[in-house]
C-alpha positions as CSV (number, residue, x, y, z in Angstrom):
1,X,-5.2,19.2,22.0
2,X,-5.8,16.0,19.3
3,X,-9.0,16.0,17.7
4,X,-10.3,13.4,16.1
5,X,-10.6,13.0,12.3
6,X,-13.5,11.2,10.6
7,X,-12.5,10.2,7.0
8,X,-15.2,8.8,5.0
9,X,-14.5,7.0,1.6
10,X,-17.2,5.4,-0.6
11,X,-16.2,1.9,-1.7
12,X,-18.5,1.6,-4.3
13,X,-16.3,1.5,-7.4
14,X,-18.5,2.6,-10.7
15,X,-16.7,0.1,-13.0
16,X,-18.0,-2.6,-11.1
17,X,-21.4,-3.9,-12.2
18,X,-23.6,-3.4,-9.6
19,X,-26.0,-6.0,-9.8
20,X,-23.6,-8.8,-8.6
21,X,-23.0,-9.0,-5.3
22,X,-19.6,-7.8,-3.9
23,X,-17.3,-8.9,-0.8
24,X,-18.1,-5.2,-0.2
25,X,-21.5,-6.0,0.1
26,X,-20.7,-9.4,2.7
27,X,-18.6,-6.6,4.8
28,X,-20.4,-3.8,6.5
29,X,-16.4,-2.5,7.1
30,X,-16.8,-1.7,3.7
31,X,-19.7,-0.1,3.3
32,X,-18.9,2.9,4.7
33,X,-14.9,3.3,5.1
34,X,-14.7,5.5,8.1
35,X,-10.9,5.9,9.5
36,X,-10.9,7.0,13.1
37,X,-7.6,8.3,14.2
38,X,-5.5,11.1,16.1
39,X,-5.0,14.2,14.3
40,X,-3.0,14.1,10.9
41,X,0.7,13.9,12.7
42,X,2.6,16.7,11.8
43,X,0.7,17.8,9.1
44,X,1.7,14.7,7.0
45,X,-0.9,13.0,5.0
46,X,-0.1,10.8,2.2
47,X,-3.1,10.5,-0.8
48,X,-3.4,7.3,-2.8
49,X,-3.6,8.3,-6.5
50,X,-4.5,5.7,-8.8
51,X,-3.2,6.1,-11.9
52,X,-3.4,4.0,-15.2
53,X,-4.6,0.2,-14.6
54,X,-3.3,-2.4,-17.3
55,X,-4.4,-6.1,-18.1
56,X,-7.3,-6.0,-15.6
57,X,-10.5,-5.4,-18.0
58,X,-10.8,-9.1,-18.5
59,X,-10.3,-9.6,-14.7
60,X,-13.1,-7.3,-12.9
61,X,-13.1,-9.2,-9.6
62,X,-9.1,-8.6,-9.5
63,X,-9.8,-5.0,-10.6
64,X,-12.1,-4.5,-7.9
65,X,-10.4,-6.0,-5.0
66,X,-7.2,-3.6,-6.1
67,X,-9.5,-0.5,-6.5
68,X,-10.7,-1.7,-2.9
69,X,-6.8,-2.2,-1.6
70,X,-6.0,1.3,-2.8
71,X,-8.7,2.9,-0.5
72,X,-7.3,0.6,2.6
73,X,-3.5,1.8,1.9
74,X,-4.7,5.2,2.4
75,X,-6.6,4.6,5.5
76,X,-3.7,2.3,6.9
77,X,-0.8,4.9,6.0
78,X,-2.2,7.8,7.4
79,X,-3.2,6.1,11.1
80,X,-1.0,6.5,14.4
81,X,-0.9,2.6,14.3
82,X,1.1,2.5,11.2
83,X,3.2,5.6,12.2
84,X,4.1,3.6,15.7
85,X,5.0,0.5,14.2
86,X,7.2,1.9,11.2
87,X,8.9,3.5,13.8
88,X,9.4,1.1,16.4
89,X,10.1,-1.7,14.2
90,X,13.4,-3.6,15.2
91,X,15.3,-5.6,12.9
92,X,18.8,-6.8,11.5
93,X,19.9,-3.3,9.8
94,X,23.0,-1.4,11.1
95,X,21.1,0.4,13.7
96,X,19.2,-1.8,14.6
97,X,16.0,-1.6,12.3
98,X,15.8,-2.2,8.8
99,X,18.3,-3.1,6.4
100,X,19.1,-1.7,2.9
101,X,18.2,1.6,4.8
102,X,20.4,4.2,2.9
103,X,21.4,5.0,6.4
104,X,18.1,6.1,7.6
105,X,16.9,5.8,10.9
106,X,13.6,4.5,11.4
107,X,11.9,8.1,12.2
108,X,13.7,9.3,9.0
109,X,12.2,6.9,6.6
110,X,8.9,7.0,7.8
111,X,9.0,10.4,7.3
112,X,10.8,9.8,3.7
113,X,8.0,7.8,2.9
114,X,5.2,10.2,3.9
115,X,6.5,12.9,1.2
116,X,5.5,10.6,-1.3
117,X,8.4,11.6,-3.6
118,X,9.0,8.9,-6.0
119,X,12.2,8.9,-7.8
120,X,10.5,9.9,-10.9
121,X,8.7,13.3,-10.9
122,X,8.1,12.8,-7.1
123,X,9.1,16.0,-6.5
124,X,5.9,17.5,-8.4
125,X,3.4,15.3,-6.5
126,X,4.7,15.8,-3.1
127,X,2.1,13.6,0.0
128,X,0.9,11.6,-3.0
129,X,1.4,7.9,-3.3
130,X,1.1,7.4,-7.3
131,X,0.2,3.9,-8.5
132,X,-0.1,3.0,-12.2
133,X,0.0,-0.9,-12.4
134,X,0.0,-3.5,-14.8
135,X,-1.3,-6.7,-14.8
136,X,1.1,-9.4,-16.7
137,X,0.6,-13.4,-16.6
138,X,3.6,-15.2,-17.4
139,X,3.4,-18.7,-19.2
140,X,5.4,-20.6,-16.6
141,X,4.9,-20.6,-13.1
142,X,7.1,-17.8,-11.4
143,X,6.9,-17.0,-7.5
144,X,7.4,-13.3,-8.3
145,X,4.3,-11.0,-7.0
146,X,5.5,-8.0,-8.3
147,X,8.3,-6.1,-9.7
148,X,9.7,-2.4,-10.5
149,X,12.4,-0.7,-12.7
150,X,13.2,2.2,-9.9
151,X,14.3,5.0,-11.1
152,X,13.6,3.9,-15.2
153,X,10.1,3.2,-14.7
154,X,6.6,4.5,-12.8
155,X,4.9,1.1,-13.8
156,X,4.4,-1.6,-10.6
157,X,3.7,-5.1,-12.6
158,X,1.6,-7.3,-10.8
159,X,1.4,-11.0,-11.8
160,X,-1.8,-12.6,-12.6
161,X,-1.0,-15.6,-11.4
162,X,-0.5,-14.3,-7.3
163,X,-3.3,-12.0,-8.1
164,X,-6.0,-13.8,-8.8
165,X,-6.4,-15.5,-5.6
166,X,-5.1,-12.7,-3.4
167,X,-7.2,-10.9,-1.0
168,X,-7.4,-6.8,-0.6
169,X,-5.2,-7.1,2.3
170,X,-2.2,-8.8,0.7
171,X,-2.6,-6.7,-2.2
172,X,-2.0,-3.8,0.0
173,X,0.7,-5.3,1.3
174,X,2.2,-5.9,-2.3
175,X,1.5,-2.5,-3.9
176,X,3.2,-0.5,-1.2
177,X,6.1,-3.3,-1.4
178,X,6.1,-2.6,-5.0
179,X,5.4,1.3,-4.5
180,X,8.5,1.5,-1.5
181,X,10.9,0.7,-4.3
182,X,9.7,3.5,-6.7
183,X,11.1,5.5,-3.6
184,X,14.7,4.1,-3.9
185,X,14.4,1.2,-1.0
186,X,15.4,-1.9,-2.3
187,X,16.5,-4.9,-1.0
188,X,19.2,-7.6,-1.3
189,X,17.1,-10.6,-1.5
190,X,13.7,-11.9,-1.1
191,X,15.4,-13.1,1.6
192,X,16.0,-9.3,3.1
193,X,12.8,-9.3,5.0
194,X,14.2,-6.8,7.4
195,X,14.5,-4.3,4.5
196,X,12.0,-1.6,4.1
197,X,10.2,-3.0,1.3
198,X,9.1,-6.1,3.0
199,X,8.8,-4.9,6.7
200,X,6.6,-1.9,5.5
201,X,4.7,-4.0,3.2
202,X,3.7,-6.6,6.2
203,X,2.8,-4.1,8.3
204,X,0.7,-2.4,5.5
205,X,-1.0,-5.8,5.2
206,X,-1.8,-6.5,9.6
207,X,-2.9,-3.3,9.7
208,X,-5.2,-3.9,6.3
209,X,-6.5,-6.7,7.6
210,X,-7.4,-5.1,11.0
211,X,-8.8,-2.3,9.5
212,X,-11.2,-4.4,7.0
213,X,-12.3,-6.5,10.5
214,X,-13.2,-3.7,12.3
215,X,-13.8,-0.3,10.6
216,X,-11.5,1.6,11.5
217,X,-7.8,2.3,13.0
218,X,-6.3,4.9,16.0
């Protein structure tokens, strides 16, 4: 028999000043982050750790929309929307989902992904989806988001140039892009938008923003 699981996470982030006003504050959503979905699927339940946060003290409305995005992967990862889509997701790859899937079906890397085992010292924080990320700005415009040293590197370096103007949604979307490759997924382009990577990343981000417009996901 499912029961239902209430998981209730506080969005107000300490670092934040609170005297200024918030789009926490102009989104009851946020107020209160209450997940509403089906039991914890086979006992899998991936926690967002936040680790070390670079380059962002100068940038405190960037800082707090990524503190925000952090609580919004966890509620989107752990709901039976995300599991359903991951899973059902049909694309170019060799059987017929994603591509650059190191032979993975679709049920396999969902469930790959739920471990949380990064390929460095993954295997010690097991269900935990570690993010230490670092802000850089480069002095000439580049069009890349993000990027990761798999394998070499825990860091996920975010540009300040995409981030400034990004919402908590998309910079959902982007950290579990960047947080996929930790894992080993890669991808042969930024054309390769049937890899993991990408796919998982969008539906990171539809299922951010439809948990941010209504409270809650199934």
């Amino acid at each position: 028999m499912k029961k239902t699981i209430l998981i209730a996470l506080s969005l107000f982030i300490t670092s934040v000043a609170s005297a200024h006003t918030t789009s926490a504050d102009k989104h009851p959503a946020l107020q209160s982050l209450v997940i509403k979905h089906s039991e914890v699927l086979n006992g899998n339940f991936l926690k967002v750790v936040p680790g070390q946060l670079k380059g962002f003290d100068s940038f405190p409305s960037e800082k707090e929309r990524l503190q925000k995005a952090f609580l919004v992967i966890e509620a989107v990862v752990n709901s039976t929307e995300f599991k359903n889509r991951v899973i059902a997701f049909k694309g170019s790859g060799p059987k017929g989902g994603y591509t650059s899937n190191q032979n993975l079906s679709n049920e396999q890397i969902y469930d790959f992904l739920m471990q949380g085992k990064e390929l460095l010292d993954g295997e010690t924080t097991l269900g935990e989806m570690n993010l230490d990320i670092s802000r850089y700005s480069p002095w000439y415009s580049s069009k890349v988001i993000g990027r990761t040293s798999p394998g070499k590197s825990k860091w996920i370096e975010v540009n300040g140039q995409h981030y400034r103007s990004m919402d908590v949604a998309n910079m959902a979307a982007n950290v579990t892009h960047e947080w996929i490759h930790l894992n080993g997924f890669l991808h042969d382009s930024a054309a390769d938008h049937d890899s993991v990577p990408y796919t998982v990343g969008y539906i990171v981000g539809d299922l951010a923003k439809k948990f941010l417009a209504q409270g809650y996901l199934d």
